[in-house]
CHARMM-style PDB file with segment names, atoms N, HN, CA, C and O in Angstrom:
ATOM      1  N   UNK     1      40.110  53.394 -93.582  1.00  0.00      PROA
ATOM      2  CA  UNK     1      39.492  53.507 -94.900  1.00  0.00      PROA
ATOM      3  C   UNK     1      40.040  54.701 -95.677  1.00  0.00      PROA
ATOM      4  O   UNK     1      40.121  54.731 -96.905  1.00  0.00      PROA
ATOM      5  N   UNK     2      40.309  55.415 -95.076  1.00  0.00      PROA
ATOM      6  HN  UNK     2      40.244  55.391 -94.079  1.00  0.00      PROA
ATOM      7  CA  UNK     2      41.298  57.311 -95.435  1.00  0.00      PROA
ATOM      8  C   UNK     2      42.078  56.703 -96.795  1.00  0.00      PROA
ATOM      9  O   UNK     2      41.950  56.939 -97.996  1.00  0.00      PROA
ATOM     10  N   UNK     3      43.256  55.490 -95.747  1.00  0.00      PROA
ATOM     11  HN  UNK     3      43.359  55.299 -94.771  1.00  0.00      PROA
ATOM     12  CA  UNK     3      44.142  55.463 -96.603  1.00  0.00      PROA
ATOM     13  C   UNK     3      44.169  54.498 -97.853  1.00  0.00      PROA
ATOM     14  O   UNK     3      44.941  54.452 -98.810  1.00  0.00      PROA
ATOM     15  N   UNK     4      43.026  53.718 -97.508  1.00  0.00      PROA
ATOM     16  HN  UNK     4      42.398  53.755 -96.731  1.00  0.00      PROA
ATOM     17  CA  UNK     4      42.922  52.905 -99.028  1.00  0.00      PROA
ATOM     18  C   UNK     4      42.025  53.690-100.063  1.00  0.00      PROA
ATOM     19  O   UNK     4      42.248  53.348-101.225  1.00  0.00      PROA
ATOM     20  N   UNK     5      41.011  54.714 -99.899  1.00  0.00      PROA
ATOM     21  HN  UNK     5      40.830  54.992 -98.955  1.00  0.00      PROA
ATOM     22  CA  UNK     5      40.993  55.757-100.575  1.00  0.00      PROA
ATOM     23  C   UNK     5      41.940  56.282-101.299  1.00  0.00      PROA
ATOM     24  O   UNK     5      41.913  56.289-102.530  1.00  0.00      PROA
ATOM     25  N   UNK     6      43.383  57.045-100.198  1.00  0.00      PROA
ATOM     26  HN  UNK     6      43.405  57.040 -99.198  1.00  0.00      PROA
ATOM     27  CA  UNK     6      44.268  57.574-101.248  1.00  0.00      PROA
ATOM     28  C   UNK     6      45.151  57.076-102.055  1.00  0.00      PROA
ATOM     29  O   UNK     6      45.704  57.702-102.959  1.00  0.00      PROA
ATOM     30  N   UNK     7      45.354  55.748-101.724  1.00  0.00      PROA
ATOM     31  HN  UNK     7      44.904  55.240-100.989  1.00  0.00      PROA
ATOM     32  CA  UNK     7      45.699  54.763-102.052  1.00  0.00      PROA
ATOM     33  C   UNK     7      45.064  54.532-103.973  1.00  0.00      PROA
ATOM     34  O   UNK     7      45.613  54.644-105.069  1.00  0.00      PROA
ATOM     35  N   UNK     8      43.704  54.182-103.516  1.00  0.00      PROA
ATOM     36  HN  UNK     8      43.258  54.091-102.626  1.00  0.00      PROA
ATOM     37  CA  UNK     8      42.944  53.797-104.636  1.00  0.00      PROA
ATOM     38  C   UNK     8      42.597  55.124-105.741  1.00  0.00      PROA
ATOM     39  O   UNK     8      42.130  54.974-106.870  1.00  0.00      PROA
ATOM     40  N   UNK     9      42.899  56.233-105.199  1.00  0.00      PROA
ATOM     41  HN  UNK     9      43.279  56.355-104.282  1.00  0.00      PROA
ATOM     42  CA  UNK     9      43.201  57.637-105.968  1.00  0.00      PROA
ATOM     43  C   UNK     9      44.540  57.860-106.971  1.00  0.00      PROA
ATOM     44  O   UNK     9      44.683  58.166-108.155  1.00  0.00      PROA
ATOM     45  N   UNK    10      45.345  57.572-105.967  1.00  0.00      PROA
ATOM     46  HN  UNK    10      45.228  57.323-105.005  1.00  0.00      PROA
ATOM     47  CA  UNK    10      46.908  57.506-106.522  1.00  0.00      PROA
ATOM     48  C   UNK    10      46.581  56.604-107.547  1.00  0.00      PROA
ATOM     49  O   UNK    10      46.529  57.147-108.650  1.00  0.00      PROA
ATOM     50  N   UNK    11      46.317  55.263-107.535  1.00  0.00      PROA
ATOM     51  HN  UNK    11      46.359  54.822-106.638  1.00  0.00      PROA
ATOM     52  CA  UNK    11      46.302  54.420-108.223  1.00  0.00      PROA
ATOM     53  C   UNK    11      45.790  54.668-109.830  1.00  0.00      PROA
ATOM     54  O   UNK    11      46.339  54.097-110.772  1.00  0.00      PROA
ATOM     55  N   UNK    12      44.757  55.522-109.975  1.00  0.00      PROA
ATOM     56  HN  UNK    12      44.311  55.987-109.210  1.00  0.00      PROA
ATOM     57  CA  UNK    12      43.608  55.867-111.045  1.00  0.00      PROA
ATOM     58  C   UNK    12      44.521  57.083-111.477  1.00  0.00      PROA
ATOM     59  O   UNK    12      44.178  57.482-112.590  1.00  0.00      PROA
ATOM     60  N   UNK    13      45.598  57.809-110.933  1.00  0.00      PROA
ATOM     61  HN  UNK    13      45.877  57.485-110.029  1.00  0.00      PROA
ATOM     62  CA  UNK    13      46.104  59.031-111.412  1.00  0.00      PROA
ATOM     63  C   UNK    13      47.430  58.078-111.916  1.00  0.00      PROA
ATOM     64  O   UNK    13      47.785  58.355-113.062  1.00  0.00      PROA
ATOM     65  N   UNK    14      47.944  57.379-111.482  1.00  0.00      PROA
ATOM     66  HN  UNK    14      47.656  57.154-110.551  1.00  0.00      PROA
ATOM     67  CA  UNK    14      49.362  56.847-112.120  1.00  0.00      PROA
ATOM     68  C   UNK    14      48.578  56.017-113.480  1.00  0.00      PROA
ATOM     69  O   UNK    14      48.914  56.324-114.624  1.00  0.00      PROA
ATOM     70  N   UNK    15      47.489  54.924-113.232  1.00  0.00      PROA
ATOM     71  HN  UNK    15      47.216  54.674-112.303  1.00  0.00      PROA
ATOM     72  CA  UNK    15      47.266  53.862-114.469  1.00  0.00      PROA
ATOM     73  C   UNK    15      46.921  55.288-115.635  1.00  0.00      PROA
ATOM     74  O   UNK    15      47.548  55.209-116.691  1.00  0.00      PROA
ATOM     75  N   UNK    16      46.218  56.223-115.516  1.00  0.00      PROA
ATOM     76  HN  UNK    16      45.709  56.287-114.658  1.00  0.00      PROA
ATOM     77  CA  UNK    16      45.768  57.109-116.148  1.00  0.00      PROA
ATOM     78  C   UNK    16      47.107  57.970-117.169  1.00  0.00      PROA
ATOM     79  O   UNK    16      47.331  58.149-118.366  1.00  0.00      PROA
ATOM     80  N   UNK    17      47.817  58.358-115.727  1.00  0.00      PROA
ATOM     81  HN  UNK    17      47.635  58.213-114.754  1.00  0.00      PROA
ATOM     82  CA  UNK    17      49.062  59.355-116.745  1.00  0.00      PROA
ATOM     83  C   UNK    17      49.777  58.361-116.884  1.00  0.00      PROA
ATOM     84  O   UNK    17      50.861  58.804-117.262  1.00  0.00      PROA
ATOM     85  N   UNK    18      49.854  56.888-116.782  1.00  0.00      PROA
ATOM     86  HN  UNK    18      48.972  56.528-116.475  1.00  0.00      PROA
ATOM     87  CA  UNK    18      50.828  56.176-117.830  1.00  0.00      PROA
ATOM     88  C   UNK    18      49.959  55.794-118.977  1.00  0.00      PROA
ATOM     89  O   UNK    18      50.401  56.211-120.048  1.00  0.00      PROA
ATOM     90  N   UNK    19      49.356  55.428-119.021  1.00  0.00      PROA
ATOM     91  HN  UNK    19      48.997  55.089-118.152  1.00  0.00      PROA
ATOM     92  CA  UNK    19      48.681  55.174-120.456  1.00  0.00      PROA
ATOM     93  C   UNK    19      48.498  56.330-121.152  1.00  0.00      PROA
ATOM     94  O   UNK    19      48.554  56.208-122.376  1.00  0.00      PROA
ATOM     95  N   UNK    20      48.265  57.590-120.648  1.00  0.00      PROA
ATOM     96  HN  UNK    20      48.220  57.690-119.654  1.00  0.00      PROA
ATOM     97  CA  UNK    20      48.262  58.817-121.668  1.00  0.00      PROA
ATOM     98  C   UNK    20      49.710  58.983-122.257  1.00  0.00      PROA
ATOM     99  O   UNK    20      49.850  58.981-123.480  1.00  0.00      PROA
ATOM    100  N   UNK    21      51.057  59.162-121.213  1.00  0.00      PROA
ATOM    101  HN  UNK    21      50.943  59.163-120.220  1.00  0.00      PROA
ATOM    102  CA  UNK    21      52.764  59.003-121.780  1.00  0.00      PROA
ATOM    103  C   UNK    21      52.689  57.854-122.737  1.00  0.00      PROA
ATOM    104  O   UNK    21      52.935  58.232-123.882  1.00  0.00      PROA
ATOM    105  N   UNK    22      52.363  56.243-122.620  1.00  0.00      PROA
ATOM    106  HN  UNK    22      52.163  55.936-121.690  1.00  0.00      PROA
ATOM    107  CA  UNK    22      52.268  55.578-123.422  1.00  0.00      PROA
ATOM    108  C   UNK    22      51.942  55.825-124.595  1.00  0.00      PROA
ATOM    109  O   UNK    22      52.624  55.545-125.581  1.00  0.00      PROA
ATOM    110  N   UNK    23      50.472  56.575-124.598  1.00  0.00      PROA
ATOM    111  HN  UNK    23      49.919  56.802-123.796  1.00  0.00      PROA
ATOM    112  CA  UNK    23      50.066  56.606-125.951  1.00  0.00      PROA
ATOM    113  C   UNK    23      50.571  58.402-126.806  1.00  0.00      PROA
ATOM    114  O   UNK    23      50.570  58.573-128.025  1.00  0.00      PROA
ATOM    115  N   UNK    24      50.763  58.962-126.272  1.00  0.00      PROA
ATOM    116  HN  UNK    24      50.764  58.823-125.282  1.00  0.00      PROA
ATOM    117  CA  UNK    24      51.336  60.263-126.695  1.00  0.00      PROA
ATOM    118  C   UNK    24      52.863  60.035-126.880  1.00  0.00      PROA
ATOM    119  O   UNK    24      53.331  60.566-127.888  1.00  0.00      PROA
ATOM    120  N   UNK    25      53.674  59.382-126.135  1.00  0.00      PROA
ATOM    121  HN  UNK    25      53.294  58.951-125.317  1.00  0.00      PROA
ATOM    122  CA  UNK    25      54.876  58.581-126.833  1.00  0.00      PROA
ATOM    123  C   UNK    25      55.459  57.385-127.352  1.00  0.00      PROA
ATOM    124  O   UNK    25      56.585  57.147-127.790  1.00  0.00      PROA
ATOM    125  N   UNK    26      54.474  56.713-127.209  1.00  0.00      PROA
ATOM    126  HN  UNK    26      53.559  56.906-126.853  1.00  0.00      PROA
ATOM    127  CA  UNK    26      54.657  55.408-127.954  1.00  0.00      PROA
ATOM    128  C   UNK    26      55.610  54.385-127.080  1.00  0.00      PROA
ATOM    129  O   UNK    26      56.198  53.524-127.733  1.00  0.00      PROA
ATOM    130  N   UNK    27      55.751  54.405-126.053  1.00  0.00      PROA
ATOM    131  HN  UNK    27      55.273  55.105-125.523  1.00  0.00      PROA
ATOM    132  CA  UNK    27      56.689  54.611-125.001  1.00  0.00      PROA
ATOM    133  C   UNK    27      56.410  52.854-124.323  1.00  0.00      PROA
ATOM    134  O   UNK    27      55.552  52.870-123.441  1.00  0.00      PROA
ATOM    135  N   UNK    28      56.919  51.620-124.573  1.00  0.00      PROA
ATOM    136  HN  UNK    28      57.617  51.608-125.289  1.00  0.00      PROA
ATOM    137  CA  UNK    28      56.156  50.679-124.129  1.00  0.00      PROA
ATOM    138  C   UNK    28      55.672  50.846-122.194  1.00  0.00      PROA
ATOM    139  O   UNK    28      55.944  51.874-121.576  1.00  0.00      PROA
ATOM    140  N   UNK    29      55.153  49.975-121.716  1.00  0.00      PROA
ATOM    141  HN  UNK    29      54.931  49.139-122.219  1.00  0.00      PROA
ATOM    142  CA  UNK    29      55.064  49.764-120.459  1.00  0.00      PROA
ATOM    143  C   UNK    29      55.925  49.825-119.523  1.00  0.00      PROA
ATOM    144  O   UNK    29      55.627  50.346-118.449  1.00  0.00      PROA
ATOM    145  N   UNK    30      56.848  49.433-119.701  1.00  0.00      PROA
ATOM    146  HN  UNK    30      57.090  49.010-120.574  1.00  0.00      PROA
ATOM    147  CA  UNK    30      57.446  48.882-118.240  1.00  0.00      PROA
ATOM    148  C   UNK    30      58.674  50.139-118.476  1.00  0.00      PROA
ATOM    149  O   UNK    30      59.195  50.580-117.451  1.00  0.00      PROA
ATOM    150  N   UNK    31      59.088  50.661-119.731  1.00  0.00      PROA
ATOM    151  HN  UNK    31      58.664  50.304-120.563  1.00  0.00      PROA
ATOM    152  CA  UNK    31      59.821  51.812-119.485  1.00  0.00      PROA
ATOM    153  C   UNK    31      58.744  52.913-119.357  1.00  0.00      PROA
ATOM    154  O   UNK    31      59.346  53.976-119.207  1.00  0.00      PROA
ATOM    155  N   UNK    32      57.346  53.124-119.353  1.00  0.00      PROA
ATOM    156  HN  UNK    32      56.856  52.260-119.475  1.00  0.00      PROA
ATOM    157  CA  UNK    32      56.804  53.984-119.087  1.00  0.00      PROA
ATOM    158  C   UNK    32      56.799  54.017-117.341  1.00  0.00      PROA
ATOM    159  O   UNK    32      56.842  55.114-116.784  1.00  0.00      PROA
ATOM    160  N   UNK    33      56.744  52.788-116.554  1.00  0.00      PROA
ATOM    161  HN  UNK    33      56.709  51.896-117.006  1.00  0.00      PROA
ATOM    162  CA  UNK    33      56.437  52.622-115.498  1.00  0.00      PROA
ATOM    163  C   UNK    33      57.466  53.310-114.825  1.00  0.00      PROA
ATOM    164  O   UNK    33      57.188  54.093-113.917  1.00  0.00      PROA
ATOM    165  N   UNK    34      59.091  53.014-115.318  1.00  0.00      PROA
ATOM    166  HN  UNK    34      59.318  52.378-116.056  1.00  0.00      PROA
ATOM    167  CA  UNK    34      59.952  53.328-114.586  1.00  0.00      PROA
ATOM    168  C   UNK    34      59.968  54.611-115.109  1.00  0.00      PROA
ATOM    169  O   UNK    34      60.778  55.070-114.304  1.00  0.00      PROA
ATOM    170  N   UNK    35      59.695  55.577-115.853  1.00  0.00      PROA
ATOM    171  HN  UNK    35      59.037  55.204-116.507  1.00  0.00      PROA
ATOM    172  CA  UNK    35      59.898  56.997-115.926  1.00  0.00      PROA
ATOM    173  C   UNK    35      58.854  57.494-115.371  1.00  0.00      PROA
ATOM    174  O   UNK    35      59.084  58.595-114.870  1.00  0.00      PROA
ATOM    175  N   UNK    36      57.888  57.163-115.267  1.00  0.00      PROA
ATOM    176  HN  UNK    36      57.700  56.269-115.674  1.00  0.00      PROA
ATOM    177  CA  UNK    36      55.898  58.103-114.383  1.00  0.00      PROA
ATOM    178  C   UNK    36      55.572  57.415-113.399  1.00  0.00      PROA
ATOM    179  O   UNK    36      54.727  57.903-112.649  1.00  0.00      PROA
ATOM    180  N   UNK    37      56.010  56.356-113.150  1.00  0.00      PROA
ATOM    181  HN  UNK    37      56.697  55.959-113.759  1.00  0.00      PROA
ATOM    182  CA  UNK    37      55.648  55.667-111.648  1.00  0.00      PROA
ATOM    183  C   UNK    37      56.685  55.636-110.855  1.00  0.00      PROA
ATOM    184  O   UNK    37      56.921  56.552-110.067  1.00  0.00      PROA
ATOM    185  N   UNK    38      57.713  54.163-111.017  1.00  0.00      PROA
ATOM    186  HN  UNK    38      57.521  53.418-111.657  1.00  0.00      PROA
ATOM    187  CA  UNK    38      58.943  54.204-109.897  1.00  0.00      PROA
ATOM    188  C   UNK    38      59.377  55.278-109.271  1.00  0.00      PROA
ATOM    189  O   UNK    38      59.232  55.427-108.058  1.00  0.00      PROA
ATOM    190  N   UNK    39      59.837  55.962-109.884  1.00  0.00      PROA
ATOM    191  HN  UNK    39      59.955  55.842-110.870  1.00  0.00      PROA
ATOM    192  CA  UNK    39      60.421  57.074-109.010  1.00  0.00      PROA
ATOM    193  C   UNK    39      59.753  58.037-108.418  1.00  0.00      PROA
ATOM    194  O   UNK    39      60.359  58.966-107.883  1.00  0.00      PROA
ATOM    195  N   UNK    40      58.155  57.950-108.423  1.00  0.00      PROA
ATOM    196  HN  UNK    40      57.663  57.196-108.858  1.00  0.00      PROA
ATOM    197  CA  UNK    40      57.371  58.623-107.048  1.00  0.00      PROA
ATOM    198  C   UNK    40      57.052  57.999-106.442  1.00  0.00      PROA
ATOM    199  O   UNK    40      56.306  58.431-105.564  1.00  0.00      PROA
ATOM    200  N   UNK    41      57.356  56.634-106.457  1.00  0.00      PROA
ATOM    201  HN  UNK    41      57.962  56.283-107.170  1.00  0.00      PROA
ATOM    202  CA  UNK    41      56.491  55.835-105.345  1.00  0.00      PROA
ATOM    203  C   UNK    41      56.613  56.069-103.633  1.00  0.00      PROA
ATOM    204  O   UNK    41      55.707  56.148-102.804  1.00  0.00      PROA
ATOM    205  N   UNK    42      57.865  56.134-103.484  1.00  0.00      PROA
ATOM    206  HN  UNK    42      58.601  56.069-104.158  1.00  0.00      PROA
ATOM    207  CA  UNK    42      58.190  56.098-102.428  1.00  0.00      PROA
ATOM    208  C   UNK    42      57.278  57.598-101.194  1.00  0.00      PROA
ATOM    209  O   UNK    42      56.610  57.734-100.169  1.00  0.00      PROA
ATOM    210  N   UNK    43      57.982  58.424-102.397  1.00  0.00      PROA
ATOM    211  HN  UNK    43      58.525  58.314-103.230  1.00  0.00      PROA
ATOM    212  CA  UNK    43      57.667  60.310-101.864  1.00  0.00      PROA
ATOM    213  C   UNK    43      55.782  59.511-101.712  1.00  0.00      PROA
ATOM    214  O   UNK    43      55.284  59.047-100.686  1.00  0.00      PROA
ATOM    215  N   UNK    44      55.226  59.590-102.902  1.00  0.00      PROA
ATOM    216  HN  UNK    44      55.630  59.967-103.735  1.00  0.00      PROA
ATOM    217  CA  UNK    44      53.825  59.079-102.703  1.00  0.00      PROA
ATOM    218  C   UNK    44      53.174  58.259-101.411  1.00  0.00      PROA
ATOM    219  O   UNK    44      52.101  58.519-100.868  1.00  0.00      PROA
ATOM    220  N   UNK    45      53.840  57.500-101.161  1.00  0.00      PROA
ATOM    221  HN  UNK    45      54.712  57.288-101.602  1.00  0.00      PROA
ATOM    222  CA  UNK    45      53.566  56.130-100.341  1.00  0.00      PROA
ATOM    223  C   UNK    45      53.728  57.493 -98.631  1.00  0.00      PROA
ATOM    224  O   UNK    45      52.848  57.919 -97.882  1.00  0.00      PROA
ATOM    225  N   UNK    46      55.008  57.705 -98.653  1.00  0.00      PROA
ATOM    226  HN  UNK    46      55.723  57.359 -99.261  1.00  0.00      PROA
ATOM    227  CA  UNK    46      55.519  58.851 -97.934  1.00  0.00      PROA
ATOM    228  C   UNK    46      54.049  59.632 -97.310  1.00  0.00      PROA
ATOM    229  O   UNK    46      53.538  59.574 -96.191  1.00  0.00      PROA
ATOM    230  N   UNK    47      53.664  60.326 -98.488  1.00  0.00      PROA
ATOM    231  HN  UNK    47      54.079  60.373 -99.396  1.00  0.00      PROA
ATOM    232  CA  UNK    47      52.746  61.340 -98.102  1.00  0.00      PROA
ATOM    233  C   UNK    47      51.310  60.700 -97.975  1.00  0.00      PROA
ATOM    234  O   UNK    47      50.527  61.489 -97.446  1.00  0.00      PROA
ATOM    235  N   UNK    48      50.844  59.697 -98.255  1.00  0.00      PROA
ATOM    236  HN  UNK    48      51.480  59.055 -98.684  1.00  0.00      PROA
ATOM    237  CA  UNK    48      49.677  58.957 -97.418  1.00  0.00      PROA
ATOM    238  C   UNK    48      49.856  58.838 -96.242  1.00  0.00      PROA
ATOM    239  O   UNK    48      49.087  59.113 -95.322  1.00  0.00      PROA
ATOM    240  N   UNK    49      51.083  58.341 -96.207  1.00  0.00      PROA
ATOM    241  HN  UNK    49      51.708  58.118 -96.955  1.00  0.00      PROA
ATOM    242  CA  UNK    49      51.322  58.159 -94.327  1.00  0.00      PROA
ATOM    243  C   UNK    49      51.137  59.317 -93.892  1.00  0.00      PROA
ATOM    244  O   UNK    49      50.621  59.318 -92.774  1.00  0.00      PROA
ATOM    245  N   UNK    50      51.320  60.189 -94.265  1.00  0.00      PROA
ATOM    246  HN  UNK    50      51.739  60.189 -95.173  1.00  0.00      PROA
ATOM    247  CA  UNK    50      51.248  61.840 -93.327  1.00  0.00      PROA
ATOM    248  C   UNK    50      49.864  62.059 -93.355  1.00  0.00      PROA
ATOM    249  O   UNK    50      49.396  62.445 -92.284  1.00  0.00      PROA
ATOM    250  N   UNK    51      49.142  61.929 -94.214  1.00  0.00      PROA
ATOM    251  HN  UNK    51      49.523  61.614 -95.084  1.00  0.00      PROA
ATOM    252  CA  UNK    51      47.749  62.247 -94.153  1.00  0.00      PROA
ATOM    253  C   UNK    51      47.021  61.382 -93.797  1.00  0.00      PROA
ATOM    254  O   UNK    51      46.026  61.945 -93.340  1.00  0.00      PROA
ATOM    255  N   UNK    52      46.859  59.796 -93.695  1.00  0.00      PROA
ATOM    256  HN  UNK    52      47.668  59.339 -94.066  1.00  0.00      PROA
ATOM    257  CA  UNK    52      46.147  59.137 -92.486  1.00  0.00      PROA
ATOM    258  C   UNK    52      46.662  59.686 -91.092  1.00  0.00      PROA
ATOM    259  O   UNK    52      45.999  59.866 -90.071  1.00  0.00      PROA
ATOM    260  N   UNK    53      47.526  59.827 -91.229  1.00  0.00      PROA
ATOM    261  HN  UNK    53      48.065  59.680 -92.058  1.00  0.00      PROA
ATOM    262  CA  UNK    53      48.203  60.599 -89.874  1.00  0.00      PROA
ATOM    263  C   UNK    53      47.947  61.943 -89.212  1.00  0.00      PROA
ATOM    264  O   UNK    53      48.066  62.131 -88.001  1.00  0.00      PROA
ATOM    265  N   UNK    54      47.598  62.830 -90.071  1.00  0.00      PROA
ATOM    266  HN  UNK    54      47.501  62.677 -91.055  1.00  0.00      PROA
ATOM    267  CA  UNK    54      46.887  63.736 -90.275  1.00  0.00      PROA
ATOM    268  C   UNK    54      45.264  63.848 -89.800  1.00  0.00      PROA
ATOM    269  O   UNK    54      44.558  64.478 -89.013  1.00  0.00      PROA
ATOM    270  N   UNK    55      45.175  62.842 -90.785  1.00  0.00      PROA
ATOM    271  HN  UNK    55      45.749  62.330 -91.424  1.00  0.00      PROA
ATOM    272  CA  UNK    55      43.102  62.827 -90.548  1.00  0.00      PROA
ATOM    273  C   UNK    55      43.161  62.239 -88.759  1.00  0.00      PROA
ATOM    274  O   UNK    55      42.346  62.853 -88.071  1.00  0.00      PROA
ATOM    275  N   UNK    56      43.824  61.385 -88.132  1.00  0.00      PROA
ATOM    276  HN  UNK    56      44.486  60.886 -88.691  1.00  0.00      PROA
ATOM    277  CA  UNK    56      43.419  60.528 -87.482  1.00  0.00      PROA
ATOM    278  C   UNK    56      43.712  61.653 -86.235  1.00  0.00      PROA
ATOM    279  O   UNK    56      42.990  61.590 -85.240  1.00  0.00      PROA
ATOM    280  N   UNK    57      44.448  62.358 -86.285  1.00  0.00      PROA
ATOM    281  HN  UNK    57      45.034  62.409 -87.093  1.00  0.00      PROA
ATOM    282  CA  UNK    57      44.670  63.763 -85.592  1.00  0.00      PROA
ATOM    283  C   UNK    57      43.573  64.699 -85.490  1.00  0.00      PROA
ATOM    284  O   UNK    57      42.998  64.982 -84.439  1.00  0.00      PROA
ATOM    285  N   UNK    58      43.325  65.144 -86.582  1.00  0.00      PROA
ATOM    286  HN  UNK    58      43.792  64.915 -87.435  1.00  0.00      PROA
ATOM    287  CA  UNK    58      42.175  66.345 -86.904  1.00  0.00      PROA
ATOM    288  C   UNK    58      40.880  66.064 -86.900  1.00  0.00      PROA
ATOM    289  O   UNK    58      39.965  66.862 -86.691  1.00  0.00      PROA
ATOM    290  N   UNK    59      40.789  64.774 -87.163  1.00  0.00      PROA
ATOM    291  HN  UNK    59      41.532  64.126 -87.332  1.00  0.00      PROA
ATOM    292  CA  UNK    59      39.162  63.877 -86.807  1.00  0.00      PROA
ATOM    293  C   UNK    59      38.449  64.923 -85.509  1.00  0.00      PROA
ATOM    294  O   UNK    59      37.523  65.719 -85.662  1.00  0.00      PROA
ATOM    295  N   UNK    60      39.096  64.668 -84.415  1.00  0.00      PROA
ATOM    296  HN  UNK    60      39.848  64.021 -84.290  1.00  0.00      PROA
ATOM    297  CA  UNK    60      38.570  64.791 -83.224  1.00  0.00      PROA
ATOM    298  C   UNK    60      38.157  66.206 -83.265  1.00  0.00      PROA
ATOM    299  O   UNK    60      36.976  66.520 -83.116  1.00  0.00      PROA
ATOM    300  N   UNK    61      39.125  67.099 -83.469  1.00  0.00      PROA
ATOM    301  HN  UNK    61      40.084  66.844 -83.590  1.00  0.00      PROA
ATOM    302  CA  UNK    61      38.990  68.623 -83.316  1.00  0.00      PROA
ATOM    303  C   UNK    61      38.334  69.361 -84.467  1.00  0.00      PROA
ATOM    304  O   UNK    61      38.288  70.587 -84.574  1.00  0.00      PROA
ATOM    305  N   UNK    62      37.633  68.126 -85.650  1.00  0.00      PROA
ATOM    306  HN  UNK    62      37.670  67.130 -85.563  1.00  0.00      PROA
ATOM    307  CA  UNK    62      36.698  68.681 -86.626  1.00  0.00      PROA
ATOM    308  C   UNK    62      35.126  68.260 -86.261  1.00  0.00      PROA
ATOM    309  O   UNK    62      34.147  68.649 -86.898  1.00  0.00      PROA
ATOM    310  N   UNK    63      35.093  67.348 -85.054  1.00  0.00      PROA
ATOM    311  HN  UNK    63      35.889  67.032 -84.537  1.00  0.00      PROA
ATOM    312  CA  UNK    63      34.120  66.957 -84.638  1.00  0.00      PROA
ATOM    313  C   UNK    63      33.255  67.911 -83.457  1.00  0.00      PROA
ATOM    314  OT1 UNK    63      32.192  67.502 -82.992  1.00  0.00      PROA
TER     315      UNK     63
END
């Protein structure tokens, strides 16, 4: 559940700062996508994995 959380976080911070670039530059969609989304996806996607990975580690020794 960790990771569809950060998942569903990421999600509300990208739809958010593309529609703000959109509307502060007039900037349509899909070239907004590829300048504020595509090219973090990966690093993004990246660093969920480390932190379900993370929690599922530290769970025990916060318990």
């Amino acid at each position: 559940i960790n990771t569809a959380a950060m998942a569903l976080g990421l999600s509300a911070c990208y739809i958010l700062g593309t529609l703000w670039f959109m509307i502060s530059t007039g900037t349509p969609l899909w070239a907004s996508l590829v300048s504020c989304v595509f090219p973090f996806l990966i690093g993004d996607v990246l660093k969920i994995i480390a932190g379900a990975l993370l929690v599922k580690k530290l769970r025990p020794a916060l318990h």
